[in-house]
GUDREN-271346 format. One record per residue: residue number from 1; residue in one letter; chain; x, y, z of N, C-alpha, C in turn. Coordinates in pm, 1 decimal. Layout:
BEGIN
ATOM num residu chaine     n_px     n_py     n_pz    ca_px    ca_py    ca_pz     c_px     c_py     c_pz
ATOM NUM      a      A        X        Y        Z        X        Y        Z        X        Y        Z
...
***
This chain:
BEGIN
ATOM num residu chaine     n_px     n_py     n_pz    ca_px    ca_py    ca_pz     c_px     c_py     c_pz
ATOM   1      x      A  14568.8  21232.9   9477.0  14532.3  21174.2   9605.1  14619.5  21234.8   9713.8
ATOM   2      x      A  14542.9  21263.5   9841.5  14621.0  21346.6   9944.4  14751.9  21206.3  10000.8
ATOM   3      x      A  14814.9  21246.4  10059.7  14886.1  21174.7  10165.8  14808.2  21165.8  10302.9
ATOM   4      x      A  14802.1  21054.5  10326.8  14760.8  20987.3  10454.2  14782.0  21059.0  10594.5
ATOM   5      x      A  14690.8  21067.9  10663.3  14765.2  21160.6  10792.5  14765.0  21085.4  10918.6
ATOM   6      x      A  14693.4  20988.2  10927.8  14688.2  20894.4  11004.7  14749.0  20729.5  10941.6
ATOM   7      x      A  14822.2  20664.9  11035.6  14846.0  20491.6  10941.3  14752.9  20433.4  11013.2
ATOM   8      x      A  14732.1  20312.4  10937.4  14629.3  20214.2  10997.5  14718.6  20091.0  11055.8
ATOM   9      x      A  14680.8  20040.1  11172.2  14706.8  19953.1  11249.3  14551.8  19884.2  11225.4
ATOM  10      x      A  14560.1  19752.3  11209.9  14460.9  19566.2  11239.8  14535.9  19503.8  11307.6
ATOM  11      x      A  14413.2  19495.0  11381.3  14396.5  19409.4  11528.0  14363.7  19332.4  11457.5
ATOM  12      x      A  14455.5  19192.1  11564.8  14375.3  19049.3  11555.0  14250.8  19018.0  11504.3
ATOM  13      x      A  14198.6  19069.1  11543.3  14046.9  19056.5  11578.7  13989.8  19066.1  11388.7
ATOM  14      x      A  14016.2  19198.5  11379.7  14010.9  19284.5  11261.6  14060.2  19176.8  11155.2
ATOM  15      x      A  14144.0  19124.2  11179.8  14254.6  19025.5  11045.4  14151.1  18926.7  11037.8
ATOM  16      x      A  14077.6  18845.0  11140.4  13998.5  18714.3  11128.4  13874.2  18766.9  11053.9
ATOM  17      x      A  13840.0  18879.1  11078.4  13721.6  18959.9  11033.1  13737.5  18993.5  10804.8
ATOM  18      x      A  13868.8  19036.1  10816.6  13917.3  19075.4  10647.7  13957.5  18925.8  10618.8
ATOM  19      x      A  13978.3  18853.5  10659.4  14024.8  18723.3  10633.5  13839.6  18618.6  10559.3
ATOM  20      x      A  13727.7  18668.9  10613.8  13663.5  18627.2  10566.5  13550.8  18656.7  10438.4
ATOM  21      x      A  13635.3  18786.8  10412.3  13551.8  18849.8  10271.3  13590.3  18833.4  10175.5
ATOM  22      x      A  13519.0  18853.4  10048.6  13531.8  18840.5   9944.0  13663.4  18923.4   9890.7
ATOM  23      x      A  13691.8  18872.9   9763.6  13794.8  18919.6   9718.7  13761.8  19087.2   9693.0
ATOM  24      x      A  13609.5  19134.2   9642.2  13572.7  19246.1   9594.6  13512.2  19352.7   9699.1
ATOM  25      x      A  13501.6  19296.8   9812.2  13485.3  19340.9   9922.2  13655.4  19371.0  10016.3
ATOM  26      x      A  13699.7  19277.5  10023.3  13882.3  19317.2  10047.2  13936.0  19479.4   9992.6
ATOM  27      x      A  13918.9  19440.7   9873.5  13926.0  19596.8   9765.7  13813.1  19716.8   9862.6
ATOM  28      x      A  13713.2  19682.9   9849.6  13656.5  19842.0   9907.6  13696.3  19842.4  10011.3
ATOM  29      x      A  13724.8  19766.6  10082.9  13797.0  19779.8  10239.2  13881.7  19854.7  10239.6
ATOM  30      x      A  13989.2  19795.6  10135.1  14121.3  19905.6  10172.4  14129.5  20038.7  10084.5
ATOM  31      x      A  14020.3  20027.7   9985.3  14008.5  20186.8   9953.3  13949.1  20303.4  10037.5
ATOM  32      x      A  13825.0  20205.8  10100.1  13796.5  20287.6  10221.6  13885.3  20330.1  10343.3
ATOM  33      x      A  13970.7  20230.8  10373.1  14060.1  20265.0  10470.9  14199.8  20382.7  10475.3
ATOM  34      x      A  14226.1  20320.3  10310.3  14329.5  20431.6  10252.7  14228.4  20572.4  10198.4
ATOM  35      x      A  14119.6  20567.7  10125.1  14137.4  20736.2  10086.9  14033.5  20796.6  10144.7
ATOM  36      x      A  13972.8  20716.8  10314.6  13845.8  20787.2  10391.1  13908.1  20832.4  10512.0
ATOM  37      x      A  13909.1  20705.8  10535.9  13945.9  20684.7  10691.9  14080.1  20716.1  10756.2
ATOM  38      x      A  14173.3  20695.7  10668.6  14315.3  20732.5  10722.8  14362.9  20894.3  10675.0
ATOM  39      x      A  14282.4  20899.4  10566.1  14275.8  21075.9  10568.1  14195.5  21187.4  10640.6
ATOM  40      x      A  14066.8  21161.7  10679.9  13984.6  21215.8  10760.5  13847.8  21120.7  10843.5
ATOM  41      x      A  13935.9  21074.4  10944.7  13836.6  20961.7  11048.0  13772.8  21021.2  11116.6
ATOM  42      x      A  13718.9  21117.1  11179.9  13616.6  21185.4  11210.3  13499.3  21191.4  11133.4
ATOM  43      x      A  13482.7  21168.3  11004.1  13351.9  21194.8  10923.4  13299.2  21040.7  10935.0
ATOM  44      x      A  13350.3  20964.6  10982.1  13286.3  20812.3  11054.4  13188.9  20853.5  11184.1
ATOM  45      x      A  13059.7  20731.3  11189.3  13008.7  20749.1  11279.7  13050.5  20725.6  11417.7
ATOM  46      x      A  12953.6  20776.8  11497.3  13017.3  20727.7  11649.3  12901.4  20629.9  11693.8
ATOM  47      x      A  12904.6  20513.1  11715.3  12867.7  20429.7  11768.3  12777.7  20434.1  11913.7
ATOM  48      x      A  12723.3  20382.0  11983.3  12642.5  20382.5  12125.4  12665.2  20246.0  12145.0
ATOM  49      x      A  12629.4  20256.2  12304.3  12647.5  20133.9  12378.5  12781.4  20094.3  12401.4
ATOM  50      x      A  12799.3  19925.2  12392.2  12924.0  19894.7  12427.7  13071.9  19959.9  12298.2
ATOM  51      x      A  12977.7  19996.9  12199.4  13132.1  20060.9  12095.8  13151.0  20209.7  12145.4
ATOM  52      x      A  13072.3  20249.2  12244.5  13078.2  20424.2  12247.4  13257.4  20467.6  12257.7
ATOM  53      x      A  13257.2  20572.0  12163.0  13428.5  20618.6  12222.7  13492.6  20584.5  12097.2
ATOM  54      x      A  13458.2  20467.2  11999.2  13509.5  20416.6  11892.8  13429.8  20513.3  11775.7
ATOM  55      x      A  13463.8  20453.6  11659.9  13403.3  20493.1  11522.5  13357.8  20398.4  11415.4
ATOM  56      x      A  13278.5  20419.6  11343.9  13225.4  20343.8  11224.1  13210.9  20370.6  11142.0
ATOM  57      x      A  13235.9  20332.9  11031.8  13237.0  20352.8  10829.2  13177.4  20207.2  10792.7
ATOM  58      x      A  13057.4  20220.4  10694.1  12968.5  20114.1  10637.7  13065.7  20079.0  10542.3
ATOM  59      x      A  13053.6  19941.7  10530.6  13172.0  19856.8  10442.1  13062.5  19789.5  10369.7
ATOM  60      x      A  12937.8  19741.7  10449.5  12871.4  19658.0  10304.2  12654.4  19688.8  10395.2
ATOM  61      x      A  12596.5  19704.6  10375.3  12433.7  19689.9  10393.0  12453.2  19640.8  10558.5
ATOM  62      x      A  12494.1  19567.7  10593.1  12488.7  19512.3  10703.7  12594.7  19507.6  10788.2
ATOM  63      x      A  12723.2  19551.2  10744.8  12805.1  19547.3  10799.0  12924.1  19633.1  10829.5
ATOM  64      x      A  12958.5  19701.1  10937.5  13075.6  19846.1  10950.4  13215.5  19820.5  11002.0
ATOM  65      x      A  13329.4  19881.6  10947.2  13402.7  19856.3  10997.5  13430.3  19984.1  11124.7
ATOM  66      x      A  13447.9  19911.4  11222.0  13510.8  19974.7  11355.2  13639.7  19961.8  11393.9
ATOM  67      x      A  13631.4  20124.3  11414.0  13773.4  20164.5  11444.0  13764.3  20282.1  11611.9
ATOM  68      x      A  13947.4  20278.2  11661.5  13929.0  20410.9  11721.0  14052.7  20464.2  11683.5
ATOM  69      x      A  14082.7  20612.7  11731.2  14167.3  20705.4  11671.6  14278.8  20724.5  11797.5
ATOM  70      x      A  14407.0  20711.8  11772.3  14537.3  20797.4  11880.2  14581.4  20902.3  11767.9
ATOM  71      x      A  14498.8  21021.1  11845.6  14565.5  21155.7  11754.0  14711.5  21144.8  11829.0
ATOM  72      x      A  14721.7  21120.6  11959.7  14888.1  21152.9  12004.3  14957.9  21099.4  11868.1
ATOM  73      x      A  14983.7  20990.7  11821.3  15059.4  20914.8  11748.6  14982.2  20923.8  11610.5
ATOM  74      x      A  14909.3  20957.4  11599.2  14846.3  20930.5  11391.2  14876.5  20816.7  11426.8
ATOM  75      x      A  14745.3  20716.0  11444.6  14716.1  20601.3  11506.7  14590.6  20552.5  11461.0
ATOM  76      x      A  14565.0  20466.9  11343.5  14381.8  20450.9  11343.6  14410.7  20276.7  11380.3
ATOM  77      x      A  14336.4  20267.6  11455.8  14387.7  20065.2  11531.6  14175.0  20036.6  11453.5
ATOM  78      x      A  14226.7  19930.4  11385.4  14086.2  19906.4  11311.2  14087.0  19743.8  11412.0
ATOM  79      x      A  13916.4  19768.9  11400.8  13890.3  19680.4  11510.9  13793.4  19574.8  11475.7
ATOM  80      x      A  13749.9  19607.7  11408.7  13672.4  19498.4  11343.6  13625.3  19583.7  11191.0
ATOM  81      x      A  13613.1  19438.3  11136.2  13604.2  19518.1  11007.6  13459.2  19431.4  10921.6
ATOM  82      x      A  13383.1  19380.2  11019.7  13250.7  19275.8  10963.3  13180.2  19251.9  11032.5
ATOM  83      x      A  13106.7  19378.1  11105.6  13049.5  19378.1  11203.9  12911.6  19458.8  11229.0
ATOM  84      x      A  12817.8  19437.0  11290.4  12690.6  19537.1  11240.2  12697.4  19536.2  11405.6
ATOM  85      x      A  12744.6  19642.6  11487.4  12731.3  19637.6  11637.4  12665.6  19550.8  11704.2
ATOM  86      x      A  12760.0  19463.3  11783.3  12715.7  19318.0  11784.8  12671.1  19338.2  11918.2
***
């Protein structure tokens, strides 16, 4: 497994959001977060409308977690994580 090139920062927001999933859903969360997203966050979608500018990775059929990126700092601030662009 590579080393991480970006860390992940959860927002508030994000914590009330992982706070309401399943235990087996928790797990793909943070595998997704550790060996997708914090290694190469660009291959996430880009969103329209009010998320434009942010990013998205499918976490479950209906639902994506959103994020955006500070390349200054290797910075991924996850923003919601149970959300189908609301």
């Amino acid at each position: 497994m590579s080393e991480a090139r970006y860390r992940i920062e959860i927002t508030r927001r994000a914590q009330k959001d992982i706070e309401t999933l399943t235990p087996k859903l928790k797990k793909k969360l943070r595998d997704i977060l550790v060996n997708r997203i914090a290694l190469t966050p660009y291959d996430g979608k880009k969103p329209v409308g009010d998320l434009e500018g942010k990013w998205s990775v499918r976490l479950t059929l209906k639902d994506r977690i959103v994020y955006s990126i500070d390349d200054n700092n290797s910075v991924i601030y996850i923003l919601r994580a149970r959300t189908h662009y609301e």
